[in-house]
N, CA, C and O atoms as a Tripos MOL2 file, in Angstrom:
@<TRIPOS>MOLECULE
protein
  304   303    76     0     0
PROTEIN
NO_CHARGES

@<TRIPOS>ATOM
      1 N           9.1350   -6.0300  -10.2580 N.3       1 UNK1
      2 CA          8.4950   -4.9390  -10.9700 C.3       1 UNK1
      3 C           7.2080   -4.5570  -10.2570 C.2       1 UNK1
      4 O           6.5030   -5.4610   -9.8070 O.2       1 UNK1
      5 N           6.8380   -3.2460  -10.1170 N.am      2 UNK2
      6 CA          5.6680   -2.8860   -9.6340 C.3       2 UNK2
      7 C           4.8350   -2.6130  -10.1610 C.2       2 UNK2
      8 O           5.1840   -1.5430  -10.6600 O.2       2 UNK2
      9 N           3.5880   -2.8540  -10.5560 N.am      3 UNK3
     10 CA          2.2930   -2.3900  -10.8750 C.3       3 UNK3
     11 C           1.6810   -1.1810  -10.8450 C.2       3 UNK3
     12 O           1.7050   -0.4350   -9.8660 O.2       3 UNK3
     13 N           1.0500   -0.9160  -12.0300 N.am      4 UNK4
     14 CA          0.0420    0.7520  -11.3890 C.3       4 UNK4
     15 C          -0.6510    0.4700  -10.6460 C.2       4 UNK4
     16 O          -1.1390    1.4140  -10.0240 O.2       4 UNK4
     17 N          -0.9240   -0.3650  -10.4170 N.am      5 UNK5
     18 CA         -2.1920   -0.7390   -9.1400 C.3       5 UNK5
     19 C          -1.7420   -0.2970   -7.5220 C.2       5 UNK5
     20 O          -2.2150    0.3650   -6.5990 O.2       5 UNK5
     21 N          -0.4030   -1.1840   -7.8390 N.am      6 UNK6
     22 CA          0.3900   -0.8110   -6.2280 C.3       6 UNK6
     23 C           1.0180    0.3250   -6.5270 C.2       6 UNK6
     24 O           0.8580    0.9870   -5.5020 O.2       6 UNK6
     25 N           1.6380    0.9850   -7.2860 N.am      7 UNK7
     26 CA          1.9300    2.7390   -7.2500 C.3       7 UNK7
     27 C           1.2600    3.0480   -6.9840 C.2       7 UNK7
     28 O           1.4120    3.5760   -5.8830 O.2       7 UNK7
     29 N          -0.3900    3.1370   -7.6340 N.am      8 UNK8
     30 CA         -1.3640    3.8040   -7.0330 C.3       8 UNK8
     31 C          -1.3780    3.5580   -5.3180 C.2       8 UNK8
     32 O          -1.4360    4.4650   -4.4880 O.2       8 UNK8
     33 N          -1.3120    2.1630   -5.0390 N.am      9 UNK9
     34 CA         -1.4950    2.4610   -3.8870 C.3       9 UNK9
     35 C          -0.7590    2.8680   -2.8490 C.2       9 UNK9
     36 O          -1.1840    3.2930   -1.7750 O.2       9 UNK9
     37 N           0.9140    2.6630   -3.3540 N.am     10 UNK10
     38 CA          1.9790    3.3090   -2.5760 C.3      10 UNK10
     39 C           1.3960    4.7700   -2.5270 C.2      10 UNK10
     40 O           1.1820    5.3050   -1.4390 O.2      10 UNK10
     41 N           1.1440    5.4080   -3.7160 N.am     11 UNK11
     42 CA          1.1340    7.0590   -3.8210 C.3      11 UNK11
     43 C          -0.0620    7.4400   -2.9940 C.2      11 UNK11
     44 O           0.0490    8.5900   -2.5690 O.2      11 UNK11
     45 N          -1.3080    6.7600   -2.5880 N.am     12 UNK12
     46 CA         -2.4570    7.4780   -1.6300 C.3      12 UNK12
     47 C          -1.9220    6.9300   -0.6080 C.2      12 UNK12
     48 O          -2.6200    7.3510    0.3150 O.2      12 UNK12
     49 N          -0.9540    6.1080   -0.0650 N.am     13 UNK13
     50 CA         -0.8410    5.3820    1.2240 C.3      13 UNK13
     51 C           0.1180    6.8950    1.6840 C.2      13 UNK13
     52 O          -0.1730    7.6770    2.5890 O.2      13 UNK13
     53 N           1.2220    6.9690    0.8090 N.am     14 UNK14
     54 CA          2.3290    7.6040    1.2520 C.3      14 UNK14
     55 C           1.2390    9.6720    1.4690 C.2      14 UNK14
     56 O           1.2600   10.4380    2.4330 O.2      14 UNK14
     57 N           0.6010    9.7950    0.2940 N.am     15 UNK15
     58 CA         -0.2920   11.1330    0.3510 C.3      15 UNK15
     59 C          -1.2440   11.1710    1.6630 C.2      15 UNK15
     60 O          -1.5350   12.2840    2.1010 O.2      15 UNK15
     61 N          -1.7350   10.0370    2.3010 N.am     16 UNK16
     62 CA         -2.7220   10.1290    3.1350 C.3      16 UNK16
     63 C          -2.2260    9.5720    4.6690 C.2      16 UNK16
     64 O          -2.9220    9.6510    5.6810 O.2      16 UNK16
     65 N          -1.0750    9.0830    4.6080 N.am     17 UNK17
     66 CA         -0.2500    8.3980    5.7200 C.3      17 UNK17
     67 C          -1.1830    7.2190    6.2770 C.2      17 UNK17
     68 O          -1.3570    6.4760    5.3110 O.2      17 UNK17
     69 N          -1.8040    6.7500    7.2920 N.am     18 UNK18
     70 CA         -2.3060    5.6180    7.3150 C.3      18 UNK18
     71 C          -3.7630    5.3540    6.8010 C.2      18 UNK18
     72 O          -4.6880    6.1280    7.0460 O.2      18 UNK18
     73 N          -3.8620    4.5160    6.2680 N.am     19 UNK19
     74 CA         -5.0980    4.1210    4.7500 C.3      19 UNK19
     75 C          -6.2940    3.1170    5.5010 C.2      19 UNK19
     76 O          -5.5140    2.4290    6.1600 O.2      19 UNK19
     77 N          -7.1490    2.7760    5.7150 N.am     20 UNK20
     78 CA         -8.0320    1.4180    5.9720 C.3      20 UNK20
     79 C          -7.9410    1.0630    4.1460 C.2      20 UNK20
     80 O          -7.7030    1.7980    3.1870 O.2      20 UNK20
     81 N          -8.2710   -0.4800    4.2640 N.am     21 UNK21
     82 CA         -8.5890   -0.7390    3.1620 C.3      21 UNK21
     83 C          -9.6050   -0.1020    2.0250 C.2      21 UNK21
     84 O          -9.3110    0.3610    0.9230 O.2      21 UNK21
     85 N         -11.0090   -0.2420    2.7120 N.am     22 UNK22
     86 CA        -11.8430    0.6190    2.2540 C.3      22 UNK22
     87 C         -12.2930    1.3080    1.7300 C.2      22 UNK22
     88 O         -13.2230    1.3060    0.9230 O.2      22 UNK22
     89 N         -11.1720    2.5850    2.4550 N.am     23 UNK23
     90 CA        -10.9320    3.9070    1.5000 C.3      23 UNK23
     91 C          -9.8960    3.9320    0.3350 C.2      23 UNK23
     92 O          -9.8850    4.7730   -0.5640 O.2      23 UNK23
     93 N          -8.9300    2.7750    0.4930 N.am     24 UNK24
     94 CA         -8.1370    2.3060   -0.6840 C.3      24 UNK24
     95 C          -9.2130    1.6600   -1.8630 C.2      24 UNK24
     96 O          -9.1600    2.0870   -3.0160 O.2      24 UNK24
     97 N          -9.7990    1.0220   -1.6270 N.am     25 UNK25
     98 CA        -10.9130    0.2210   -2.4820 C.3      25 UNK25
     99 C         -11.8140    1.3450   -3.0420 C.2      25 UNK25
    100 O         -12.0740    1.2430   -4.2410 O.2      25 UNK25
    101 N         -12.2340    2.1970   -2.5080 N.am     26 UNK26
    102 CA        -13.0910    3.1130   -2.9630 C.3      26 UNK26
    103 C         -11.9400    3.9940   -4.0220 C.2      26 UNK26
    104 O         -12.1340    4.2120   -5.2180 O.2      26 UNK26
    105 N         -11.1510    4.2670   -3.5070 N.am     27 UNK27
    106 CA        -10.2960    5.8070   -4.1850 C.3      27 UNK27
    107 C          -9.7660    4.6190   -5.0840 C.2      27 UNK27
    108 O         -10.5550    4.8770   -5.9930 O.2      27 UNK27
    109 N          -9.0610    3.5140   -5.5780 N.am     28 UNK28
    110 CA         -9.1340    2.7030   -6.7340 C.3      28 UNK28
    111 C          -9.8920    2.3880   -7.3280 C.2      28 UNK28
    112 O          -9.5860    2.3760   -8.5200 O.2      28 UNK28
    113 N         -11.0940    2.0050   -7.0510 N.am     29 UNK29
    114 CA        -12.1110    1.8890   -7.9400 C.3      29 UNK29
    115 C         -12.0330    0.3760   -8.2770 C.2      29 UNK29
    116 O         -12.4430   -0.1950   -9.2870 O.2      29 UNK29
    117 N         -11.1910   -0.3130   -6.8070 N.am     30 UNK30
    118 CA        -11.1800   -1.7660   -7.2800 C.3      30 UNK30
    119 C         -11.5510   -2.7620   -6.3290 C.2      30 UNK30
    120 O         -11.2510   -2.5610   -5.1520 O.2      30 UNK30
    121 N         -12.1710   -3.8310   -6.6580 N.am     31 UNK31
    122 CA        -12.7940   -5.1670   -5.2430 C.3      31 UNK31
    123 C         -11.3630   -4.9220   -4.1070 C.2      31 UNK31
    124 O         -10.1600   -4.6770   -4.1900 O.2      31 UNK31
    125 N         -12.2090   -5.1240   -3.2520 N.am     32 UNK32
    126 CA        -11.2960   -5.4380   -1.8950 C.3      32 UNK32
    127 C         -10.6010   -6.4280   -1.9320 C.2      32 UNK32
    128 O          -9.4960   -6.2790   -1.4110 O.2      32 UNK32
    129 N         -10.9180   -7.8700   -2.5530 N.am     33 UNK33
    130 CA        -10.0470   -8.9400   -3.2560 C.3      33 UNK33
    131 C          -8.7650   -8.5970   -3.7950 C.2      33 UNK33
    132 O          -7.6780   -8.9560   -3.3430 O.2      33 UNK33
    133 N          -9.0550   -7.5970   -5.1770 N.am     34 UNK34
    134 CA         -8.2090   -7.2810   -6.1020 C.3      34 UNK34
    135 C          -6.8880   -6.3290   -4.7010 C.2      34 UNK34
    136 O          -5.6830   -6.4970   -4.5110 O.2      34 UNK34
    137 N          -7.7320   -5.5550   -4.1450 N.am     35 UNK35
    138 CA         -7.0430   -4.4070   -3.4660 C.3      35 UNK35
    139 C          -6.0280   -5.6170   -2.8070 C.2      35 UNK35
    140 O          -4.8230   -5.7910   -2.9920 O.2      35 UNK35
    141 N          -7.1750   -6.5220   -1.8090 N.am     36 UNK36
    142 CA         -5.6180   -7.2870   -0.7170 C.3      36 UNK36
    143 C          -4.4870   -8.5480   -1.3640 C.2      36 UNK36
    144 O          -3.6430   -9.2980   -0.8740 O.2      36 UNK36
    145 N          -5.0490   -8.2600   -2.7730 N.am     37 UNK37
    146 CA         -3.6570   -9.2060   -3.3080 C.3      37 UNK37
    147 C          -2.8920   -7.9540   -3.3960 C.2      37 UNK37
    148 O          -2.0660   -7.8500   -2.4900 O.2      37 UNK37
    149 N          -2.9280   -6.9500   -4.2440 N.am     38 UNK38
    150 CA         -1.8510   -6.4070   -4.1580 C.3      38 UNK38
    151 C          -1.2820   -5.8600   -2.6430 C.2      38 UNK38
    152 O          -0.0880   -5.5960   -2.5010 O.2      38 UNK38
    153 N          -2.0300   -5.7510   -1.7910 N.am     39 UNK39
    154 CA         -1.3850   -5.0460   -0.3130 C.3      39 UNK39
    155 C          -0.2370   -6.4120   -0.0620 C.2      39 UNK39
    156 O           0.9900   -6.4400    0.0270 O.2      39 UNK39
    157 N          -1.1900   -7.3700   -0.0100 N.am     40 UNK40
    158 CA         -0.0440   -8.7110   -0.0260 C.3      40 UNK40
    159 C           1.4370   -8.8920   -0.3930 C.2      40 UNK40
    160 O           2.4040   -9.3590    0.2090 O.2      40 UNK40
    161 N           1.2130   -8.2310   -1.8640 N.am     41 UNK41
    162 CA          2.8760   -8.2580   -2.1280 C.3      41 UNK41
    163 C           3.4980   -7.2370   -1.9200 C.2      41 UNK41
    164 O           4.7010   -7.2630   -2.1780 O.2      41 UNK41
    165 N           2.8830   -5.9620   -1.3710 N.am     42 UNK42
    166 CA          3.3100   -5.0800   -1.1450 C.3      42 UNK42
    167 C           3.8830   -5.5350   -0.0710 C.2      42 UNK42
    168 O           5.0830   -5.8040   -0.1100 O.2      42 UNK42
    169 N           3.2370   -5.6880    0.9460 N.am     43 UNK43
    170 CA          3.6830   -6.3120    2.6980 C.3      43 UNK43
    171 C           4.9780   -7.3390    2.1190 C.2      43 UNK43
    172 O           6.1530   -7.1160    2.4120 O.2      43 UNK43
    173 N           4.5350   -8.4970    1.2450 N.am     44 UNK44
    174 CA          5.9000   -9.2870    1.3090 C.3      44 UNK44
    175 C           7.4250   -8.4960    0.5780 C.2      44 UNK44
    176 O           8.5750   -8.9270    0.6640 O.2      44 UNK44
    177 N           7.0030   -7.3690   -0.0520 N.am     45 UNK45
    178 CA          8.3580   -6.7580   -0.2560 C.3      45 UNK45
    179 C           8.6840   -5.5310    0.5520 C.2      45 UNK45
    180 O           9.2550   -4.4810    0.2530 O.2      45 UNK45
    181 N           7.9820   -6.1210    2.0160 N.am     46 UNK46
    182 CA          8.5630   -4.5460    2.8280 C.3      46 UNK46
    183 C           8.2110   -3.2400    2.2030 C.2      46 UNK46
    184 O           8.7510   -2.2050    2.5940 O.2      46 UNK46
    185 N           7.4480   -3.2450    1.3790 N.am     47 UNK47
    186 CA          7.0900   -1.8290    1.6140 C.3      47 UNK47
    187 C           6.3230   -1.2730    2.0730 C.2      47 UNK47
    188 O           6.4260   -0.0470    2.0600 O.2      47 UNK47
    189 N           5.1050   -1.9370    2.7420 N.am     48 UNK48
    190 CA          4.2040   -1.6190    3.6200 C.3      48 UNK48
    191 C           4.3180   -2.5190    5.0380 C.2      48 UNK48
    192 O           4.9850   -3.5210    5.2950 O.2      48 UNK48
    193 N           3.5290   -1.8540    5.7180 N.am     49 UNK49
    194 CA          2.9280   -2.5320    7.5650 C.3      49 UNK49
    195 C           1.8910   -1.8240    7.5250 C.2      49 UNK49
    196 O           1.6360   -0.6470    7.2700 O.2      49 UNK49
    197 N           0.9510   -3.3360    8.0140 N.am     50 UNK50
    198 CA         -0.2160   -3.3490    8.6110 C.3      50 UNK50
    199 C           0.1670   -2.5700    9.8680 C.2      50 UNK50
    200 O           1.3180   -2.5060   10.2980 O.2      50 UNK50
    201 N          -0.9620   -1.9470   10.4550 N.am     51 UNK51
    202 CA         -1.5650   -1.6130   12.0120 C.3      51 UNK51
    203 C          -2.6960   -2.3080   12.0920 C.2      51 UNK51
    204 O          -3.5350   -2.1810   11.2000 O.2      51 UNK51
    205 N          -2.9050   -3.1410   13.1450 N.am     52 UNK52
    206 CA         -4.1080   -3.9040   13.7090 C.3      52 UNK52
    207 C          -4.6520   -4.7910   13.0280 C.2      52 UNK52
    208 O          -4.1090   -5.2690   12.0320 O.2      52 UNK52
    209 N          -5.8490   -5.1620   13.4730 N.am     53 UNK53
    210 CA         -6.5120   -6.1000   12.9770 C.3      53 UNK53
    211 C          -7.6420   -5.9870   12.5110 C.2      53 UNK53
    212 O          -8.2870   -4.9640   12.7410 O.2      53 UNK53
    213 N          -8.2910   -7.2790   11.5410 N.am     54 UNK54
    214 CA        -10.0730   -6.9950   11.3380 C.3      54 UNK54
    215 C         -10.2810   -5.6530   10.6930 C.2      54 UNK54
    216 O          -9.3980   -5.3060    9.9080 O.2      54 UNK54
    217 N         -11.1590   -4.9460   10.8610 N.am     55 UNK55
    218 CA        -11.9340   -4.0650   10.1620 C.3      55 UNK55
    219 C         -11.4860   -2.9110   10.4130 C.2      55 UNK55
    220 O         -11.9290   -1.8970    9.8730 O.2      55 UNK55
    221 N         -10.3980   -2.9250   11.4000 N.am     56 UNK56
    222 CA        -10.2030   -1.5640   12.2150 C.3      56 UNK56
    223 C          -8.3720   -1.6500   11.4270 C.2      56 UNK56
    224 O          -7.7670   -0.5780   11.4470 O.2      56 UNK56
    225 N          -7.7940   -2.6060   10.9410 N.am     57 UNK57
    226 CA         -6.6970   -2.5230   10.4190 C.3      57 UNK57
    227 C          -6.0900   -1.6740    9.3720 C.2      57 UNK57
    228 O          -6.4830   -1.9200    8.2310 O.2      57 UNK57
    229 N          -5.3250   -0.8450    9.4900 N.am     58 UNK58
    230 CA         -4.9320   -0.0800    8.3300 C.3      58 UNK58
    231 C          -3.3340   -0.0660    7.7210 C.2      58 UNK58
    232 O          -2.5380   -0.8610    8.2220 O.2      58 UNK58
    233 N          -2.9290    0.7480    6.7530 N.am     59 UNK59
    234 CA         -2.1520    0.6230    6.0830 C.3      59 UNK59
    235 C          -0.9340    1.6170    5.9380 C.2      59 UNK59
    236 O          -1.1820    2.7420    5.5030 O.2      59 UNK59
    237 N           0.4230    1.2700    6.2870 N.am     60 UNK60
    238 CA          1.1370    2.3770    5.9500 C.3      60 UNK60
    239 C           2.8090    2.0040    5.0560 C.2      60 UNK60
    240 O           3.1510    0.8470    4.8090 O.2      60 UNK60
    241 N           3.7070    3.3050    4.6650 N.am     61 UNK61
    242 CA          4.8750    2.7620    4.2470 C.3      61 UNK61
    243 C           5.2980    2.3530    5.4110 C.2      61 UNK61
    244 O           4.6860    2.4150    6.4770 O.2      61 UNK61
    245 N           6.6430    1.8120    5.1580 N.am     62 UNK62
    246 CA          7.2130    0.7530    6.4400 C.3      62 UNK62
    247 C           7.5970    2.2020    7.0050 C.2      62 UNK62
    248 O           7.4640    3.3150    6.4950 O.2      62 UNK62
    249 N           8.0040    1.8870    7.9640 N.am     63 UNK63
    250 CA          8.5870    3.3150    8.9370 C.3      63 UNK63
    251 C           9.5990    3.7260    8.8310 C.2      63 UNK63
    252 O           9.8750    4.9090    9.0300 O.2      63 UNK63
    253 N          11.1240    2.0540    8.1810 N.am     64 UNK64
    254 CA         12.0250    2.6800    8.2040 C.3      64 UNK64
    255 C          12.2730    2.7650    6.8680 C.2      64 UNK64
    256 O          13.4380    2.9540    6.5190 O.2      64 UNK64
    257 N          11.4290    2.6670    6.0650 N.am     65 UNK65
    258 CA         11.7550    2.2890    4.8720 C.3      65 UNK65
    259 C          12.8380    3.1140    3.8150 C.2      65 UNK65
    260 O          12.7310    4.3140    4.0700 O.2      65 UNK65
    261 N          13.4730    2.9700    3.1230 N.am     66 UNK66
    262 CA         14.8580    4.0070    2.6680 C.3      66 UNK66
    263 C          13.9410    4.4580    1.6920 C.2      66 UNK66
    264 O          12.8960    3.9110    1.3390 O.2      66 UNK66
    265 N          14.4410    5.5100    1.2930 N.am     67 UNK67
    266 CA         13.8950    6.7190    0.7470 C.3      67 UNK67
    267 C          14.4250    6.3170   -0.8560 C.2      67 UNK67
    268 O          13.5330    6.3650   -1.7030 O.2      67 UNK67
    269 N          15.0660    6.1350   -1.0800 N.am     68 UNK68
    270 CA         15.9890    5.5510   -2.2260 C.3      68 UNK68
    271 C          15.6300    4.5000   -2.6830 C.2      68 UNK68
    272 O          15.6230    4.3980   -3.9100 O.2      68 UNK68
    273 N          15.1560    3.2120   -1.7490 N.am     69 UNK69
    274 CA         14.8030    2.1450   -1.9420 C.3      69 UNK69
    275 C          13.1850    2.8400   -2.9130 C.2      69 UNK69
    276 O          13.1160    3.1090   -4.1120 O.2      69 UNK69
    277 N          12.2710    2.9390   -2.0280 N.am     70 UNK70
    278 CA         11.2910    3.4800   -2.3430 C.3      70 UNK70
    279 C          10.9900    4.1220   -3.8000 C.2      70 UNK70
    280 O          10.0800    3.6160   -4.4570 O.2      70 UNK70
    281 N          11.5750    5.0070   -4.2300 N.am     71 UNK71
    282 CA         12.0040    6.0630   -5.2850 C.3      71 UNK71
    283 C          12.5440    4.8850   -6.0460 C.2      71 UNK71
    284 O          11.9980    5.1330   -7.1210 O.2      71 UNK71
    285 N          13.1490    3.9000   -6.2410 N.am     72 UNK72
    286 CA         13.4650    2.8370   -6.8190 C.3      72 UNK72
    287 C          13.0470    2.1060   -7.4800 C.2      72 UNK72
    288 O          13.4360    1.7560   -8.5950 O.2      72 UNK72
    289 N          11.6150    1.5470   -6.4820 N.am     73 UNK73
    290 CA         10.8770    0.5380   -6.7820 C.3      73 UNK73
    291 C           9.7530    1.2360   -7.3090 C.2      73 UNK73
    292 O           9.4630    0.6930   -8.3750 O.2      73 UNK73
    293 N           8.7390    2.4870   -6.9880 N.am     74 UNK74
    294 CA          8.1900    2.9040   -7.2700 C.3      74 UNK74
    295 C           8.4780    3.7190   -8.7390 C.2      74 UNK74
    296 O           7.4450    4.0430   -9.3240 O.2      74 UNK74
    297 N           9.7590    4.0910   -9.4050 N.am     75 UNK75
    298 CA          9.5510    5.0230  -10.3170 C.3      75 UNK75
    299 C          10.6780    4.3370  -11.4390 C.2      75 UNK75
    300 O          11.1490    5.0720  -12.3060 O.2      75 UNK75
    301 N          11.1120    2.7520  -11.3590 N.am     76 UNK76
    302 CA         11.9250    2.5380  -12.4920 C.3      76 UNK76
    303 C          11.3460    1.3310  -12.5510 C.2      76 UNK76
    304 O          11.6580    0.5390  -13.4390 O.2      76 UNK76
@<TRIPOS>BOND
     1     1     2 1
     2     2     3 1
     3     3     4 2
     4     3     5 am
     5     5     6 1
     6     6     7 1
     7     7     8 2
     8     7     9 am
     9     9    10 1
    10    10    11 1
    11    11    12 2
    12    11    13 am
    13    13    14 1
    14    14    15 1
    15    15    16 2
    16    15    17 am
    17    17    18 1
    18    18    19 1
    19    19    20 2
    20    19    21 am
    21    21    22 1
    22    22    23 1
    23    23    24 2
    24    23    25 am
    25    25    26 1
    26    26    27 1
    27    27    28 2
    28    27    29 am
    29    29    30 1
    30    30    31 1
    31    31    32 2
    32    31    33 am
    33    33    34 1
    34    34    35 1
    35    35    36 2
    36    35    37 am
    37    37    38 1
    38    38    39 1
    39    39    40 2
    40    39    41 am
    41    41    42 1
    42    42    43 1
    43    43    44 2
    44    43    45 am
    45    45    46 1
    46    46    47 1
    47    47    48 2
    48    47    49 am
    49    49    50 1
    50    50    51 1
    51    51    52 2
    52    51    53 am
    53    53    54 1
    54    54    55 1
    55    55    56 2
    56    55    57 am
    57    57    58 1
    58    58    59 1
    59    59    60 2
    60    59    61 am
    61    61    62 1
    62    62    63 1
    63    63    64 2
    64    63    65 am
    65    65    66 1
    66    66    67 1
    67    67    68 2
    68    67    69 am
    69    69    70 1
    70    70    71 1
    71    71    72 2
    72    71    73 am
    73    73    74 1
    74    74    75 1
    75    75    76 2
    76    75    77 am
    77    77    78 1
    78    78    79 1
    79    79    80 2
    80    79    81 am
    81    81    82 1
    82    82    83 1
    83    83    84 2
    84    83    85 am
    85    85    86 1
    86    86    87 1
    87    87    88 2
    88    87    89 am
    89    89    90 1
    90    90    91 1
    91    91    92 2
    92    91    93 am
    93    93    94 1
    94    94    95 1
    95    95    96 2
    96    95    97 am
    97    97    98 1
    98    98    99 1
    99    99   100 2
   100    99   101 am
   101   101   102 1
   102   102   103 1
   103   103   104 2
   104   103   105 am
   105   105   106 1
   106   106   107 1
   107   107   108 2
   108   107   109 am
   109   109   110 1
   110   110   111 1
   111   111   112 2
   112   111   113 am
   113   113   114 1
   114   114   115 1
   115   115   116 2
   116   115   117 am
   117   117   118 1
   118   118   119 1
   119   119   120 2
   120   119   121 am
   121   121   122 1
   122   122   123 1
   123   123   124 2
   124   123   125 am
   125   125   126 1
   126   126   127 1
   127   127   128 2
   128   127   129 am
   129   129   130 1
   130   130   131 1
   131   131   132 2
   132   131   133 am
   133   133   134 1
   134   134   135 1
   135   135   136 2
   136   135   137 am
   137   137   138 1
   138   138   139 1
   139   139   140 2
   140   139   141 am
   141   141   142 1
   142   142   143 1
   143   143   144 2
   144   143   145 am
   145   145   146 1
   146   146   147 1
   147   147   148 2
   148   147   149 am
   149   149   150 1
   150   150   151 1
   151   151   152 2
   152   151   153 am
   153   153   154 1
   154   154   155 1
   155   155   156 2
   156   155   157 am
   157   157   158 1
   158   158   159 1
   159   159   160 2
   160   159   161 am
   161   161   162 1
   162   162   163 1
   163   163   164 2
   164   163   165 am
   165   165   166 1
   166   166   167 1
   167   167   168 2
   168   167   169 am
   169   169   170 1
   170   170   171 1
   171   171   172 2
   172   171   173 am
   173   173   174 1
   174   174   175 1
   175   175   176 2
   176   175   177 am
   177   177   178 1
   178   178   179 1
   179   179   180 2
   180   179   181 am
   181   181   182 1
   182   182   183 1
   183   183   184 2
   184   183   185 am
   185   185   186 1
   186   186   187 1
   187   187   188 2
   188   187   189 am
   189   189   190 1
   190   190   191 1
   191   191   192 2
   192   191   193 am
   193   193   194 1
   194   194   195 1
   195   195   196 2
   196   195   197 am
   197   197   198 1
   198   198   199 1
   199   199   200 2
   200   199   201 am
   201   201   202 1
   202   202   203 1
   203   203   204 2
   204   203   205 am
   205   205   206 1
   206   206   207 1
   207   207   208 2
   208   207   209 am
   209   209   210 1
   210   210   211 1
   211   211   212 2
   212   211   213 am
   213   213   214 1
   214   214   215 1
   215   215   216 2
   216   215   217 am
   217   217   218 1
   218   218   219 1
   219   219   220 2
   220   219   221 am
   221   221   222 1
   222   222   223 1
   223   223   224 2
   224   223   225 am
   225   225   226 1
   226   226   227 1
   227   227   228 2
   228   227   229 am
   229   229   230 1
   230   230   231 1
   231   231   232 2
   232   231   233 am
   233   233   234 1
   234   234   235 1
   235   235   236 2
   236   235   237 am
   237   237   238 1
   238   238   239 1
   239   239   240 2
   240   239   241 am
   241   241   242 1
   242   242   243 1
   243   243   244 2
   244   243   245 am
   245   245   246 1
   246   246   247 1
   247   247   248 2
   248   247   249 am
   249   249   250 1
   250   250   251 1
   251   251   252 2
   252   251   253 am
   253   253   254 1
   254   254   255 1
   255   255   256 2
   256   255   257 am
   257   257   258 1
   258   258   259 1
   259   259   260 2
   260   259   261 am
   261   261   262 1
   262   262   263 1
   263   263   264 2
   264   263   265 am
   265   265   266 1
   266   266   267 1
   267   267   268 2
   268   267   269 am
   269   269   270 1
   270   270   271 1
   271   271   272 2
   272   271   273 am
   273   273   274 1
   274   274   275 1
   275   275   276 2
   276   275   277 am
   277   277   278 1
   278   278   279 1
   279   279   280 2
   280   279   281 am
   281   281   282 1
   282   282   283 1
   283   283   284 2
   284   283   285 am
   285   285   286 1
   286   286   287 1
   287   287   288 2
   288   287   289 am
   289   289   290 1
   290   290   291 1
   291   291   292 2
   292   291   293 am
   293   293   294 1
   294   294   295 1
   295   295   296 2
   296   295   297 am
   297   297   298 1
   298   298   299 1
   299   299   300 2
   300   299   301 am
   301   301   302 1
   302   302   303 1
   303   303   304 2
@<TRIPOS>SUBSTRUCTURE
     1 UNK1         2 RESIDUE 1 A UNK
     2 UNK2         6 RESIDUE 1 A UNK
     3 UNK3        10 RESIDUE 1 A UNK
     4 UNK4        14 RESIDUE 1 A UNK
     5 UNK5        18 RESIDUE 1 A UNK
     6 UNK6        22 RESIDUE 1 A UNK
     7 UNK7        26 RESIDUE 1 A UNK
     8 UNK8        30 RESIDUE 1 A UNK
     9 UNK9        34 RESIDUE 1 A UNK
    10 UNK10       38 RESIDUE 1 A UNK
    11 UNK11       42 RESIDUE 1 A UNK
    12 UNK12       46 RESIDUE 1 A UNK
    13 UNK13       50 RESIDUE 1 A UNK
    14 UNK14       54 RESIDUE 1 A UNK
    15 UNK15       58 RESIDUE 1 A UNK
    16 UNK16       62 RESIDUE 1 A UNK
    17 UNK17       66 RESIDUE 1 A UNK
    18 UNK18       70 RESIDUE 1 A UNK
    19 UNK19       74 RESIDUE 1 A UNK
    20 UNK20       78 RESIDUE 1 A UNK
    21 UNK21       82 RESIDUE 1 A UNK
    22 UNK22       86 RESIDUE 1 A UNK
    23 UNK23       90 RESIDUE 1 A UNK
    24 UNK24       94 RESIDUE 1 A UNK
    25 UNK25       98 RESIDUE 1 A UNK
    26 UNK26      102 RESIDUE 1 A UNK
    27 UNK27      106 RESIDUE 1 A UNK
    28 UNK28      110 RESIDUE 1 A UNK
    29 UNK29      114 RESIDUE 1 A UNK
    30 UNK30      118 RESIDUE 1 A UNK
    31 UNK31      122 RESIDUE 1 A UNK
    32 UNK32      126 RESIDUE 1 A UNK
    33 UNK33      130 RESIDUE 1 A UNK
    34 UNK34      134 RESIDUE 1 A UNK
    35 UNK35      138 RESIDUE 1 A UNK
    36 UNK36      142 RESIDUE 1 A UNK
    37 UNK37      146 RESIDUE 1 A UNK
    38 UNK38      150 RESIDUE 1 A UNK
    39 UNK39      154 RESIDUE 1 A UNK
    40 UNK40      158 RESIDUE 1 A UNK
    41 UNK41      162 RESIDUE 1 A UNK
    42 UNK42      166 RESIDUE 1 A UNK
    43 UNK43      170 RESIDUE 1 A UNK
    44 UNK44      174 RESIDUE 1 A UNK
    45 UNK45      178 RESIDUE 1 A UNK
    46 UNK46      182 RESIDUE 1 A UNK
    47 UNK47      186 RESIDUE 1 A UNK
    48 UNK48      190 RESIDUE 1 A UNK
    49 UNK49      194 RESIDUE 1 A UNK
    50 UNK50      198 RESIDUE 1 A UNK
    51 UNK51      202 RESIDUE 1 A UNK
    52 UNK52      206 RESIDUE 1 A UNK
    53 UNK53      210 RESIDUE 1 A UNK
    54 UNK54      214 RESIDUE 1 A UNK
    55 UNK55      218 RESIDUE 1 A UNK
    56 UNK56      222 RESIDUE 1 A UNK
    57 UNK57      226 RESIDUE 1 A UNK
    58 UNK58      230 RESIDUE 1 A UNK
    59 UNK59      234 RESIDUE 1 A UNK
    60 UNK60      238 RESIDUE 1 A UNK
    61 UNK61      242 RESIDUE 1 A UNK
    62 UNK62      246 RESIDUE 1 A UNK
    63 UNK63      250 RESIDUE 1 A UNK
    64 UNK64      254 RESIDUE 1 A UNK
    65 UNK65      258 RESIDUE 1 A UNK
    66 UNK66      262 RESIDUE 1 A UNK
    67 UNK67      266 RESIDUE 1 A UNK
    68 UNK68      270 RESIDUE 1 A UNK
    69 UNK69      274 RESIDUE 1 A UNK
    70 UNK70      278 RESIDUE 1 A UNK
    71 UNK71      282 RESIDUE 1 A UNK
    72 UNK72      286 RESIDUE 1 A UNK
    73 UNK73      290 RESIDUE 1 A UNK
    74 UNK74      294 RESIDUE 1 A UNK
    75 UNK75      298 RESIDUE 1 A UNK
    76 UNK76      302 RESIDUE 1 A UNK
């Protein structure tokens, strides 16, 4: 089951295409803590990839990710 937390963040990841944390933390309105547990399970259920590392690392949907799958997990 997914969270409003991670919809929210699927929906600015997928609206803004690649995210830094940061600006995820700011546009949620939530600790960077709170933010990288949920990126966490996001990453462990494939629906996101990191780019890079450290401070300069950011956030996107997976590349190949199914469209169906997505629409799936995000809206039931």
């Amino acid at each position: 089951m997914i969270t409003d937390t991670r919809e929210r963040i699927l929906q600015l990841i997928k609206k803004n295409g690649e995210v830094k944390p940061g600006k995820l933390s700011r546009d949620l309105g939530i600790g960077r803590v709170a933010l990288h547990r949920q990126i966490k399970k996001l990453l462990d259920t494939h629906l996101l990839e990191k780019i890079g590392v450290g401070p300069q690392a950011k956030y996107r949907l997976k590349s190949k990710l199914n469209t169906d799958v997505f629409k799936q997990v995000l809206w039931d």
